[in-house]
C-alpha positions as CSV (number, residue, x, y, z in Angstrom):
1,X,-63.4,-21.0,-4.2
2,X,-65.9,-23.6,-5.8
3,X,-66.6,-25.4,-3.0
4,X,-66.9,-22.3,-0.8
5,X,-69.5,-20.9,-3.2
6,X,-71.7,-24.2,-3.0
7,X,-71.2,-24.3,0.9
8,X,-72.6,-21.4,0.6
9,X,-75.6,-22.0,-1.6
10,X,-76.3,-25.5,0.3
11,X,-76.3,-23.4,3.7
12,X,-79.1,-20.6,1.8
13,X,-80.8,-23.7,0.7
14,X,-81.3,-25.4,3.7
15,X,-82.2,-22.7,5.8
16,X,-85.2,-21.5,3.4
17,X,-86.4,-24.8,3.7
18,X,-86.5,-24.3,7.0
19,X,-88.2,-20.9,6.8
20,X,-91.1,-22.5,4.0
21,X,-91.7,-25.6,6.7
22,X,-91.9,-23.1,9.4
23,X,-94.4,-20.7,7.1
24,X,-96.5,-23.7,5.8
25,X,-96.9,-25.2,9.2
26,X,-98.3,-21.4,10.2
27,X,-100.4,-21.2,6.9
28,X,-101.6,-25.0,7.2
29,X,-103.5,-23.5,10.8
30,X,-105.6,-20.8,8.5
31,X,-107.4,-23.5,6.3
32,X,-108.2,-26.0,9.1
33,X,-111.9,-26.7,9.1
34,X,-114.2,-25.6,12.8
35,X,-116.2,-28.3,12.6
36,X,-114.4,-30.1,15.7
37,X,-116.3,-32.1,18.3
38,X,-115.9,-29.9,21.0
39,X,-113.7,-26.6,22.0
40,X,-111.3,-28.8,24.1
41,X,-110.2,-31.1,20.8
42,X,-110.1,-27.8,18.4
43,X,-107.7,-25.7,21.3
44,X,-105.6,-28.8,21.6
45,X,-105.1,-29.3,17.7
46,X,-104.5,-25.3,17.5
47,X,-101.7,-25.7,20.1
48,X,-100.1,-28.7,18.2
49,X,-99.6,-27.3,14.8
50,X,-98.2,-23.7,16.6
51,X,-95.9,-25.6,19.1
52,X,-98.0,-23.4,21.9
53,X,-97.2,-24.7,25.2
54,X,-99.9,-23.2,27.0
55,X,-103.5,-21.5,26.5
56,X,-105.9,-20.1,28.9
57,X,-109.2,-18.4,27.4
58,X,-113.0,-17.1,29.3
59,X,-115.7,-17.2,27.4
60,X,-118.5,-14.8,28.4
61,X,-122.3,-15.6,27.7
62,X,-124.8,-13.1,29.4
63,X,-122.8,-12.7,32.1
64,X,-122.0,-16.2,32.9
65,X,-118.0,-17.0,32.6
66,X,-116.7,-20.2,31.6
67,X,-112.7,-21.0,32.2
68,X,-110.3,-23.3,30.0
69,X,-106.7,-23.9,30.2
70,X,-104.8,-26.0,28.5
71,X,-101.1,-27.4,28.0
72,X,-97.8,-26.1,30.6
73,X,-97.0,-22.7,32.4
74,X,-94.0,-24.8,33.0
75,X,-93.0,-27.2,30.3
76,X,-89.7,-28.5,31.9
77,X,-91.4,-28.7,35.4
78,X,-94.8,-29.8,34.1
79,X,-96.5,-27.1,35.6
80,X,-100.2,-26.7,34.5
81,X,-102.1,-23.5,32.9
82,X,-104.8,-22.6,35.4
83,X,-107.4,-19.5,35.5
84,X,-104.7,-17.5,38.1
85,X,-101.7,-18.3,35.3
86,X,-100.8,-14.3,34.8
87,X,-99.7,-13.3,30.5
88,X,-98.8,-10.3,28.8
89,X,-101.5,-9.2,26.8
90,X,-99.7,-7.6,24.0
91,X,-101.9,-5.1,21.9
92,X,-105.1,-5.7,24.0
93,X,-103.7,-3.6,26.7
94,X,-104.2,-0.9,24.3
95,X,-107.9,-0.6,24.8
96,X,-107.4,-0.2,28.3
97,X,-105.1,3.2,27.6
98,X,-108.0,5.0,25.3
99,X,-110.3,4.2,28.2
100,X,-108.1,6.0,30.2
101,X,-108.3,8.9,27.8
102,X,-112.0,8.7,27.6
103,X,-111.9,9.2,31.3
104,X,-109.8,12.2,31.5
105,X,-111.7,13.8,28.1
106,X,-115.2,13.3,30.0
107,X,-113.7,15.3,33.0
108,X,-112.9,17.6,30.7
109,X,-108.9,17.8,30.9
110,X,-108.4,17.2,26.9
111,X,-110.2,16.6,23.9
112,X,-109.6,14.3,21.4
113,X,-109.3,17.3,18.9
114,X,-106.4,18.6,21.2
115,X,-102.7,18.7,19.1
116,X,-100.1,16.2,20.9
117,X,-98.1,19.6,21.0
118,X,-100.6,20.9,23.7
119,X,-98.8,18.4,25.7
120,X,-95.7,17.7,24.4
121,X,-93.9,20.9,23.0
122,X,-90.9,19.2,21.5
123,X,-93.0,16.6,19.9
124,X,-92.4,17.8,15.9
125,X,-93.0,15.0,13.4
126,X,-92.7,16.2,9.6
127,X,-94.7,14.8,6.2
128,X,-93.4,15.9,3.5
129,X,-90.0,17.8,4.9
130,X,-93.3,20.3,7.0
131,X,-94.1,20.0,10.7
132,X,-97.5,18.9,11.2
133,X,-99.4,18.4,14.2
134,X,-101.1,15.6,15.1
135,X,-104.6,15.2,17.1
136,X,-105.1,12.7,20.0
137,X,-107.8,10.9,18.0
138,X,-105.8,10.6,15.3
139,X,-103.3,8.6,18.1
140,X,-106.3,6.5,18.8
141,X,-107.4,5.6,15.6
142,X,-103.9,5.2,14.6
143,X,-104.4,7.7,11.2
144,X,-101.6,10.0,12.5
145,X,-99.4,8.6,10.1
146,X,-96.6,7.2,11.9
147,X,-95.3,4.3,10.3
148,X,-95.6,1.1,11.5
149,X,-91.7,0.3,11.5
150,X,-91.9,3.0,14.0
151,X,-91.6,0.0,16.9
152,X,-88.2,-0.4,16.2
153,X,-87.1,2.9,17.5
154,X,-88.5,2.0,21.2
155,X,-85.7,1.5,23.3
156,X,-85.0,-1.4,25.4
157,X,-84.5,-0.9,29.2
158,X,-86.5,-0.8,32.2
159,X,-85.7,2.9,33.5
160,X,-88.0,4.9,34.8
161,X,-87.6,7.6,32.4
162,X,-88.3,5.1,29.0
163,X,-91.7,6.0,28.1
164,X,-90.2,9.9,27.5
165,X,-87.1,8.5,25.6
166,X,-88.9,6.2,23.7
167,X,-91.6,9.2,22.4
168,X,-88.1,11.5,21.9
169,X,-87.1,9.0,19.7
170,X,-89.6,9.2,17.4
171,X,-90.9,13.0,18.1
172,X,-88.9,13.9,14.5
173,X,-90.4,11.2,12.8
174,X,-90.9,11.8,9.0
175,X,-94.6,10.8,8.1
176,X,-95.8,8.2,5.8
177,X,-99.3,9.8,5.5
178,X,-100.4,13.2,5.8
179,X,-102.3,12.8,9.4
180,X,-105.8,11.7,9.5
181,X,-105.7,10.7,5.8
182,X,-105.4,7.0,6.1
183,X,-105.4,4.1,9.0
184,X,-101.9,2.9,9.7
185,X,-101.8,0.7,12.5
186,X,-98.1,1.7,14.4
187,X,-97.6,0.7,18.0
188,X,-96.4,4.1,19.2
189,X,-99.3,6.1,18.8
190,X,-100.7,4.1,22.1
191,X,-97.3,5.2,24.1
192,X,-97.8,8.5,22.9
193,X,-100.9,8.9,24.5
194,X,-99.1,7.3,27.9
195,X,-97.1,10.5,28.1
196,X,-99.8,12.8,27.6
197,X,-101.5,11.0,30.5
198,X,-98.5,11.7,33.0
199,X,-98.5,15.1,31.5
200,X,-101.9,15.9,32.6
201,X,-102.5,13.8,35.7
202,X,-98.6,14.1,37.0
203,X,-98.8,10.6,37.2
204,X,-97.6,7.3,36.1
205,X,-99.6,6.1,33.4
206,X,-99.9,2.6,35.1
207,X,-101.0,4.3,38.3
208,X,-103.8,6.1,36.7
209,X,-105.2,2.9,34.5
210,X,-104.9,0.8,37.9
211,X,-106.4,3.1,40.5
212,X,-109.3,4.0,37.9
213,X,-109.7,1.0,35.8
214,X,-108.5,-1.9,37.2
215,X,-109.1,-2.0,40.7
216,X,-112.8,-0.5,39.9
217,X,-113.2,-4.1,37.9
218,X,-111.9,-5.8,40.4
219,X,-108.6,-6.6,38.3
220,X,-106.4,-7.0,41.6
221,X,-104.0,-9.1,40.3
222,X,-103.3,-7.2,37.1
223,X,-100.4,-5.0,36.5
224,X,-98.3,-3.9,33.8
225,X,-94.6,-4.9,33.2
226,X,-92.0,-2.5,33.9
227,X,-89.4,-5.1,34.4
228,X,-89.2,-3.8,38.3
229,X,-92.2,-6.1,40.0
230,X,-91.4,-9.1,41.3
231,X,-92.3,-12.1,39.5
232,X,-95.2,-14.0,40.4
233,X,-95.0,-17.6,40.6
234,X,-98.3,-17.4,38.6
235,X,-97.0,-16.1,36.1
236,X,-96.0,-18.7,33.1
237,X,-92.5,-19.1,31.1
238,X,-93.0,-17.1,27.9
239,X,-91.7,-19.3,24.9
240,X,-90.3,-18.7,21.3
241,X,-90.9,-20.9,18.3
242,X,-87.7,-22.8,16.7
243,X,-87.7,-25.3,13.8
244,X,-91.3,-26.3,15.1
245,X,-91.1,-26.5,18.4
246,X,-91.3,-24.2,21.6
247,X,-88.1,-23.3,23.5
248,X,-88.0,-21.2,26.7
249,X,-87.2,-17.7,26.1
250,X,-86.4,-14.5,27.9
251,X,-87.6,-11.2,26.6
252,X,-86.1,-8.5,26.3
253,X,-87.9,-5.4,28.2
254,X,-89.3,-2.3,27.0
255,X,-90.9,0.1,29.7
256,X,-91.3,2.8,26.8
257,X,-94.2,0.2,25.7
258,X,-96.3,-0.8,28.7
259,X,-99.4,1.5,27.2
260,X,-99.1,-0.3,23.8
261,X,-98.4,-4.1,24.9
262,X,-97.7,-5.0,28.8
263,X,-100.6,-5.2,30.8
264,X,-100.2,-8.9,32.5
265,X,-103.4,-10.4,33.7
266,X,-105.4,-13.6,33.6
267,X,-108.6,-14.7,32.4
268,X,-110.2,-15.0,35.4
269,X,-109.8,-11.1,35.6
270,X,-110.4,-10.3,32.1
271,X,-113.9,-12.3,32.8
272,X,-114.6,-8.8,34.6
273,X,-113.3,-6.9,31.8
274,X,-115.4,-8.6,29.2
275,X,-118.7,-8.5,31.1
276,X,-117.9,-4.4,32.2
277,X,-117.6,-4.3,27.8
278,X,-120.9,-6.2,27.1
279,X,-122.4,-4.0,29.9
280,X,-123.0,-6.7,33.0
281,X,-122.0,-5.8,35.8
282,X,-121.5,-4.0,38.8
283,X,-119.4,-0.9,37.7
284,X,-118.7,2.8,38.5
285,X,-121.0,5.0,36.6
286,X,-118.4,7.2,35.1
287,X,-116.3,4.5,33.8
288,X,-119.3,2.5,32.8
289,X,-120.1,5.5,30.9
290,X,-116.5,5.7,28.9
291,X,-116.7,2.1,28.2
292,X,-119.8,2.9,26.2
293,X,-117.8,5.6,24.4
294,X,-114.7,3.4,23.6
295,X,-118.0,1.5,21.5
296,X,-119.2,4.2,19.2
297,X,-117.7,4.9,15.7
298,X,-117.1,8.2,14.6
299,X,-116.1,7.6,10.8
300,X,-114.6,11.0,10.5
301,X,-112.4,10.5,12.9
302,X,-111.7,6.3,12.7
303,X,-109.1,4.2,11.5
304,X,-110.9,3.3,8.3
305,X,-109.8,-0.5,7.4
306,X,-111.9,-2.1,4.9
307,X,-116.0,-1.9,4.1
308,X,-118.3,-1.6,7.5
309,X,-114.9,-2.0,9.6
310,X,-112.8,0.6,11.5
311,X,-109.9,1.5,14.4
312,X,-111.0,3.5,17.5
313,X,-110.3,3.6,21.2
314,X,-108.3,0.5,21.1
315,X,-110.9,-1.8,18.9
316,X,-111.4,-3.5,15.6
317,X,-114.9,-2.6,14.9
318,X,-117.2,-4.7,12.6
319,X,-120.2,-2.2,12.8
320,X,-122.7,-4.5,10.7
321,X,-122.4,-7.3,13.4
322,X,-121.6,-5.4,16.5
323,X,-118.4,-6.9,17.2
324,X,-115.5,-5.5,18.4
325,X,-112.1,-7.4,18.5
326,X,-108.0,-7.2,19.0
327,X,-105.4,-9.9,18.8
328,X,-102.0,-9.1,20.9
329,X,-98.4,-10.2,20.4
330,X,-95.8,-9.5,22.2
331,X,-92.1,-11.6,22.1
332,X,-93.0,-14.4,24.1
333,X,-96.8,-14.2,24.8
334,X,-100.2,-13.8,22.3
335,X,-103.9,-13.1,22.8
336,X,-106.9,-12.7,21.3
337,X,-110.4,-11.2,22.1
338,X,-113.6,-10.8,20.5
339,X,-117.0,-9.5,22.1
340,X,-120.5,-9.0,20.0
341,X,-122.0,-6.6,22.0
342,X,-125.4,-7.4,21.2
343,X,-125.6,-10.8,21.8
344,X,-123.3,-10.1,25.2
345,X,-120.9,-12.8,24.1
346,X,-117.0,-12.5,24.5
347,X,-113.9,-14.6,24.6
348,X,-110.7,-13.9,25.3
349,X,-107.1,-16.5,24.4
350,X,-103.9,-16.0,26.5
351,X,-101.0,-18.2,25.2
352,X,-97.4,-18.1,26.4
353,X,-95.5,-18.2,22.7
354,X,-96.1,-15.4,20.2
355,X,-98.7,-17.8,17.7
356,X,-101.6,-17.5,15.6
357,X,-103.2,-20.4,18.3
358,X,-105.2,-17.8,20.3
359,X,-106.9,-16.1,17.5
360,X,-107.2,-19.2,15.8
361,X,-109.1,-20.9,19.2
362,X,-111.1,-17.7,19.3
363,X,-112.6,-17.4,15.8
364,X,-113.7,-21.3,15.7
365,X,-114.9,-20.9,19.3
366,X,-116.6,-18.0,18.5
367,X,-118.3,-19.7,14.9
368,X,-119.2,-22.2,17.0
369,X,-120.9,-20.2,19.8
370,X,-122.7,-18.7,16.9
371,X,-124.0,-21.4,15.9
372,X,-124.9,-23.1,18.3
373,X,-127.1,-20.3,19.5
């Protein structure tokens, strides 16, 4: 029974050795210093010390769009990162579903003020053992109070009917905040609003967001995940970390989530995106117009997260410096944008393992573009 016992402990022992290696090599990434020659050295070092494969970032300035790519698509086959290489974007998708909002709100077929029980009878959270409703801009500023361990109840599947199941599951969801009383950032609110776009257009949410964002941009090679398209050979291996290094790993699928976290695209594309955000362009009026919306801060209605910085339509906003920003993870893929409006500077990171290496890569770049200036 002894030496079972101290089996036992050695086993514990040796695995949260493993676990404080693994969170010190992590933790040693946040205190590395951005004074590196140049971009290409910093990325490279970044990729090291997260066991990233592969990283693909634009950098916007003005207008003009610069490419880098770094590391495999491919490890095993030594296939190279290129501009083309397509990656989940994780959360950033999620500013492309409150532009789709903004565009049906500035037709006029909701308001953000509308309940989610305008559209969705059966939706009947409680707070406090008391249905309450919850507003639209509450969704998008994520102050409905949903929790954030909420993401666990999404189902996994590819079916066509997920996005439904995976709001059912949660539509009796007890509250951890009364809604609109404090910023709780939980997945779900973004897949909520997916149903209440198929609700009101009698479409697929990814139909809507590509015939009236995407292909308006010029994003023709984006589309989100369902688990049903066929896979393009531009399209990288996604990787997992394990004991400090990158292995090859298979997702599991969740078509519930495509609003909140699978948009695949490449930074090519997303060179569009940023320049529509810092307003260069050639764009439709209309949705020119709601990207200037998905911009503005209402504090009454935002996220609020800490002093001069809030949650709306999708963003991070740092109002003193006019900069909006979003990191995305997803299983086996990470991202990581920033944009100061103002200056009309951007960059965006795509890697293909869920790591702190693209926002990492796109603070320093960022300092450094700053300074440089």
């Amino acid at each position: 029974m002894k030496k079972k016992t101290k089996t036992t402990v050695f086993i514990s022992f040796f695995i949260i050795l493993v676990l404080l290696a693994m969170l010190w090599k992590e933790l040693n990434i946040l205190f590395i210093p951005s004074d590196y020659n140049n971009v290409d050295s910093m990325a490279e070092v970044m990729m090291k010390k997260t066991s990233t494969p592969g990283v693909a970032m634009v950098i916007s300035r003005q207008g003009k769009l610069e490419y880098k790519c770094y590391g495999y698509a491919d490890v095993k086959h030594k296939k190279k990162i290129n501009e083309e290489s397509l990656f989940e974007i994780g959360s950033t998708t999620k500013a492309f579903t409150a532009l789709a909002i903004i565009l049906l709100e500035e037709e006029g077929y909701l308001y953000g003020s509308d309940c989610v029980t305008d559209y969705i009878s059966w939706f009947t959270p409680t707070y406090n053992g008391k249905h309450e409703k919850i507003t639209i801009n509450q969704l998008l500023a994520h102050t409905s109070g949903i929790p954030p361990w909420s993401i666990r109840l999404i189902p996994e599947g590819t079916k066509a009917n997920m996005l439904e199941r995976t709001i059912r599951n949660i539509s009796t969801i007890n509250l951890e905040s009364y809604p609109g009383t404090k910023h709780n950032y939980a997945t779900v609110n973004y897949d909520i609003l997916a149903l209440i776009i198929e609700k009101i257009t009698g479409e697929r949410f990814q139909d809507f967001v590509t015939d009236n964002i995407l292909l308006p941009l010029g994003m023709t090679e984006s589309y989100f995940s369902t688990g049903h398209e066929k896979i393009s050979n531009n399209l990288p291996k996604g990787y997992k970390a394990f004991l400090g290094n990158s292995v090859e790993y298979r997702a599991p699928r969740y078509n519930g989530n495509i609003a909140a976290g699978y948009l695949v695209t490449n930074v090519k594309e997303l060179g569009f995106w940023m320049n529509a955000q810092l307003g260069l362009g050639d764009i439709p009026v209309k949705l020119k117009r709601a990207i200037n919306k998905s911009h503005e801060v209402d504090k009454e209605s935002a996220g609020y997260e800490e002093l001069n910085k809030y949650y709306s339509y999708g963003w991070n906003h740092d109002t003193k410096n006019g900069v909006i920003s979003h990191s995305g993870s997803n299983p086996n893929y990470s991202s990581q944008v920033i944009m100061n409006l103002e200056k009309q500077e951007g960059i965006f990171v795509l890697a293909n393992l869920d790591s702190s290496a693209p926002t990492q890569i796109a603070y320093n770049t960022y300092k450094n573009m700053m300074v440089s200036r």
